[in-house]
PyMOL commands that place a pseudoatom at each C-alpha (Angstrom):
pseudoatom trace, name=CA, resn=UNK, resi=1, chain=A, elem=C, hetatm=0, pos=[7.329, -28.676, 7.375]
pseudoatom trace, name=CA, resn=UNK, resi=2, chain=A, elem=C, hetatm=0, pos=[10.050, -27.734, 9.679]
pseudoatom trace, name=CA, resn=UNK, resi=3, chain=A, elem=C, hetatm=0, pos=[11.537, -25.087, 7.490]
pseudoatom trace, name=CA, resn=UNK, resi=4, chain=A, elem=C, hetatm=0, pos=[8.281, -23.276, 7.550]
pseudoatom trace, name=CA, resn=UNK, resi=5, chain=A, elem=C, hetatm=0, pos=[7.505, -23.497, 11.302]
pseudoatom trace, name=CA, resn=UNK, resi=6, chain=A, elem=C, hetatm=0, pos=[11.090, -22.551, 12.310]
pseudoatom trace, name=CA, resn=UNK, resi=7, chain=A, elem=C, hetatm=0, pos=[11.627, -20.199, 9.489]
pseudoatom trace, name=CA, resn=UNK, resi=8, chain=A, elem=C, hetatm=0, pos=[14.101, -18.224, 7.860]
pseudoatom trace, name=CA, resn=UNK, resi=9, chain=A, elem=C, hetatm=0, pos=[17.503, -17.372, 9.794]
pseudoatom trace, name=CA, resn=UNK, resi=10, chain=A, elem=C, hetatm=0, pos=[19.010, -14.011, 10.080]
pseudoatom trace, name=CA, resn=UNK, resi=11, chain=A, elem=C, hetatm=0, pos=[22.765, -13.898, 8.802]
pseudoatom trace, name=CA, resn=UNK, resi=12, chain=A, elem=C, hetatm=0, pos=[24.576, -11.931, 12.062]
pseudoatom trace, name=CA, resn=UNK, resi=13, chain=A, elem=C, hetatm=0, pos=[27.380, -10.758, 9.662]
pseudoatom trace, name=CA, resn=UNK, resi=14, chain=A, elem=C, hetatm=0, pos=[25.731, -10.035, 6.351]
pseudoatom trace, name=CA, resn=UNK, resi=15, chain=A, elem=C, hetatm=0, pos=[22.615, -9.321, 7.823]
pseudoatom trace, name=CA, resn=UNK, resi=16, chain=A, elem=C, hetatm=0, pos=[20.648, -11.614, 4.750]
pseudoatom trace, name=CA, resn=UNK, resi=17, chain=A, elem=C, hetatm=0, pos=[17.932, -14.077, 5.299]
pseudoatom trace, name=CA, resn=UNK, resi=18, chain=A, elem=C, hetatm=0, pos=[18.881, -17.421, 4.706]
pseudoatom trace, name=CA, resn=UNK, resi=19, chain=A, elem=C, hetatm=0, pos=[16.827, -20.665, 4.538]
pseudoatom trace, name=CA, resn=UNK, resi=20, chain=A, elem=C, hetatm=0, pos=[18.215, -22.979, 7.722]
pseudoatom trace, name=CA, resn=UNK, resi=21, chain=A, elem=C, hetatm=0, pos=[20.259, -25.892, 7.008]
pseudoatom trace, name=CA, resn=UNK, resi=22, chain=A, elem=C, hetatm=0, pos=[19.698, -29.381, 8.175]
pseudoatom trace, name=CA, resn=UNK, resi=23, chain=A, elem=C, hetatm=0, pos=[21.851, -29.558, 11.333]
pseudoatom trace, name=CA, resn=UNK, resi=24, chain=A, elem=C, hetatm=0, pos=[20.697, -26.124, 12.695]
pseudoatom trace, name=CA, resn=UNK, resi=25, chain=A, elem=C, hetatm=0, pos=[16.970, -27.648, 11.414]
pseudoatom trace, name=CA, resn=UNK, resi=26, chain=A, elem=C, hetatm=0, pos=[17.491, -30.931, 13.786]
pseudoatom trace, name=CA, resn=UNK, resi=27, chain=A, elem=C, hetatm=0, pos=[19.233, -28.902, 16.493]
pseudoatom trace, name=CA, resn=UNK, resi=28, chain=A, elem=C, hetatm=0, pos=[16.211, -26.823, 16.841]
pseudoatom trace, name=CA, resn=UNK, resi=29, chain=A, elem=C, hetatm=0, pos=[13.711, -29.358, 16.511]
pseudoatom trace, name=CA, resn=UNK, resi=30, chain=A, elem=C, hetatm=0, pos=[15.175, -31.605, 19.544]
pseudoatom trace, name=CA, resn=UNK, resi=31, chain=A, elem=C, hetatm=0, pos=[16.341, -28.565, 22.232]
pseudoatom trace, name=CA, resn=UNK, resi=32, chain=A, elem=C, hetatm=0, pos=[12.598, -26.748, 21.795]
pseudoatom trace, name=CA, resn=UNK, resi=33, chain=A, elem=C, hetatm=0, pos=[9.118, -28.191, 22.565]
pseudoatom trace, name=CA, resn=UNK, resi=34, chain=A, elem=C, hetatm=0, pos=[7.652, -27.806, 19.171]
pseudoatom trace, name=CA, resn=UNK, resi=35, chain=A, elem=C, hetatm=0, pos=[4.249, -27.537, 20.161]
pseudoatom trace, name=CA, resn=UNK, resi=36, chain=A, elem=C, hetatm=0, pos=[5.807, -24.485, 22.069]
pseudoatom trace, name=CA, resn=UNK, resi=37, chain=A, elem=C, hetatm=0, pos=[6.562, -22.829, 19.092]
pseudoatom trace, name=CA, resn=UNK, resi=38, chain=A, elem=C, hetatm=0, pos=[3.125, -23.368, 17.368]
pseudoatom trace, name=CA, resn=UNK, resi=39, chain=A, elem=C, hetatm=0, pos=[1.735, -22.073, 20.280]
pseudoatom trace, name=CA, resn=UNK, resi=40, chain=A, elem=C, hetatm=0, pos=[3.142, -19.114, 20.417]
pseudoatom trace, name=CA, resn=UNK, resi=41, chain=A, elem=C, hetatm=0, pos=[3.508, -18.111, 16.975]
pseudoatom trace, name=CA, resn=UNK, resi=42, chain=A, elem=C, hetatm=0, pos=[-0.484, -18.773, 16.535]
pseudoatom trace, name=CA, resn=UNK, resi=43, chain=A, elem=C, hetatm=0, pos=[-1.014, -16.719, 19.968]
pseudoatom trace, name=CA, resn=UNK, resi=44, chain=A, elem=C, hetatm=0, pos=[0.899, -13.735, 18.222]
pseudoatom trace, name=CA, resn=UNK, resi=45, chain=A, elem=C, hetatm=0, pos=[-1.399, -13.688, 14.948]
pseudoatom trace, name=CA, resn=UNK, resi=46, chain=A, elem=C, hetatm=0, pos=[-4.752, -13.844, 17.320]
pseudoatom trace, name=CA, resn=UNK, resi=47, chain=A, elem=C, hetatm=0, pos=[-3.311, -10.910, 19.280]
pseudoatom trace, name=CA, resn=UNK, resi=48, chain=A, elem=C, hetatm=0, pos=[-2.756, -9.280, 15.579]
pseudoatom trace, name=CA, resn=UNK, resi=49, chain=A, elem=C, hetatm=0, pos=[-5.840, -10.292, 14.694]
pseudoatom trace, name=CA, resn=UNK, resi=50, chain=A, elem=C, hetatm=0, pos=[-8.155, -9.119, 17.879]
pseudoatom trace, name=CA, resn=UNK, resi=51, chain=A, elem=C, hetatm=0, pos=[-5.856, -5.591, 17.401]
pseudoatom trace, name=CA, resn=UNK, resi=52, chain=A, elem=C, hetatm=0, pos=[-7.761, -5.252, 13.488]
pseudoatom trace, name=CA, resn=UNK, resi=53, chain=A, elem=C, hetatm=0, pos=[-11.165, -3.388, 13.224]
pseudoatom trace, name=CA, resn=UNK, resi=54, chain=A, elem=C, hetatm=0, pos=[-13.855, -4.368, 13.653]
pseudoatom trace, name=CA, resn=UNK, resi=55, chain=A, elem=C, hetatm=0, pos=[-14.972, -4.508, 9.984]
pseudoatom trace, name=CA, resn=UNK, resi=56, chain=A, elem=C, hetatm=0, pos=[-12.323, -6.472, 8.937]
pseudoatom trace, name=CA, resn=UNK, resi=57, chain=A, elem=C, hetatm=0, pos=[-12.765, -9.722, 7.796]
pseudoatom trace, name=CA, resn=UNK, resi=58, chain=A, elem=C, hetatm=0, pos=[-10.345, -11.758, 9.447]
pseudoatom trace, name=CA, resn=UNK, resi=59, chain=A, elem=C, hetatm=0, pos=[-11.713, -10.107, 12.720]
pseudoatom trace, name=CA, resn=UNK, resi=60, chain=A, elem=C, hetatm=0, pos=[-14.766, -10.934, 12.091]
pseudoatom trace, name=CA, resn=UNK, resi=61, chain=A, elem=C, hetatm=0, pos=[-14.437, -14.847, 11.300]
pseudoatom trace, name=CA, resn=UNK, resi=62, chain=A, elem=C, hetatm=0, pos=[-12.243, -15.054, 14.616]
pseudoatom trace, name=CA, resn=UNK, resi=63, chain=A, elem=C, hetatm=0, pos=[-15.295, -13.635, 16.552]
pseudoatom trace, name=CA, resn=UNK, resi=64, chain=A, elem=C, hetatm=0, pos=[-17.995, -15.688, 15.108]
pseudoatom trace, name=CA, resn=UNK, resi=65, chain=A, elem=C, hetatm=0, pos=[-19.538, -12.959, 13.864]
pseudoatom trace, name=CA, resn=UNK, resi=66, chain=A, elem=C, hetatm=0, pos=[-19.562, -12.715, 9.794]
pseudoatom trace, name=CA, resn=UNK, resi=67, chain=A, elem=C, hetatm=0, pos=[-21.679, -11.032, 7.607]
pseudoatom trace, name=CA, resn=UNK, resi=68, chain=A, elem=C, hetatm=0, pos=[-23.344, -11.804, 4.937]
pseudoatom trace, name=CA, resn=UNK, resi=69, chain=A, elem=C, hetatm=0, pos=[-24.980, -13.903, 2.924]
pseudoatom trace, name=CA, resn=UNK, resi=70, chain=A, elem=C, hetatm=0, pos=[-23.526, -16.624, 0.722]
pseudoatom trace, name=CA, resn=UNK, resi=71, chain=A, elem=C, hetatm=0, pos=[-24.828, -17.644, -2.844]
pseudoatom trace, name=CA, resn=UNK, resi=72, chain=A, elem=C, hetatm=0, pos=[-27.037, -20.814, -3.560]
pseudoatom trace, name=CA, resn=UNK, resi=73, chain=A, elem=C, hetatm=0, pos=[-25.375, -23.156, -5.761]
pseudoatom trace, name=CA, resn=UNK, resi=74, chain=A, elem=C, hetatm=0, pos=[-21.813, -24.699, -6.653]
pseudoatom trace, name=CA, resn=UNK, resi=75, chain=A, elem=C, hetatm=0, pos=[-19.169, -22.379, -7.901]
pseudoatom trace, name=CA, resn=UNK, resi=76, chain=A, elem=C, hetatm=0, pos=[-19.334, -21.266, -11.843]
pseudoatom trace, name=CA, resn=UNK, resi=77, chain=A, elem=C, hetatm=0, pos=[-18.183, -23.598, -14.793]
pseudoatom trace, name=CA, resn=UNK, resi=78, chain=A, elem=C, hetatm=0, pos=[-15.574, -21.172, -17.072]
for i in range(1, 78): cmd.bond("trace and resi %d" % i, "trace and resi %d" % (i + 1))
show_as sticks, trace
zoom trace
């Protein structure tokens, strides 16, 4: 769960992504207030999100204001 909070690492010399290895995983887990992190990484995708029309969808469900009705019934059998 740590790899995917913390995400990918930019190689300074190659300039690759590279998944983050377990003692730069640790090192980063105990020198930053996780939580922190979360935080901040959920504040940027609400900015993102409030910057989106109106009329889309994930603007919509973060406003409370959908549209629609949905269909009676459990999903379909195939």
């Amino acid at each position: 769960m740590l790899r995917k909070i913390f995400g990918p690492k930019k190689d300074e010399v190659t300039g690759e992504w590279k998944s983050i290895n377990e003692e730069e995983l640790y090192s980063l887990y105990f020198s930053q207030n996780i939580f922190q992190v979360i935080k901040s990484r959920r504040m940027g995708w609400v900015g993102l999100v409030a910057r989106m029309g109106d009329r889309r969808s994930a603007c919509r469900v973060l406003l409370g204001r959908p549209e629609g009705k949905r269909p009676l019934g459990g999903p379909r059998h195939r």
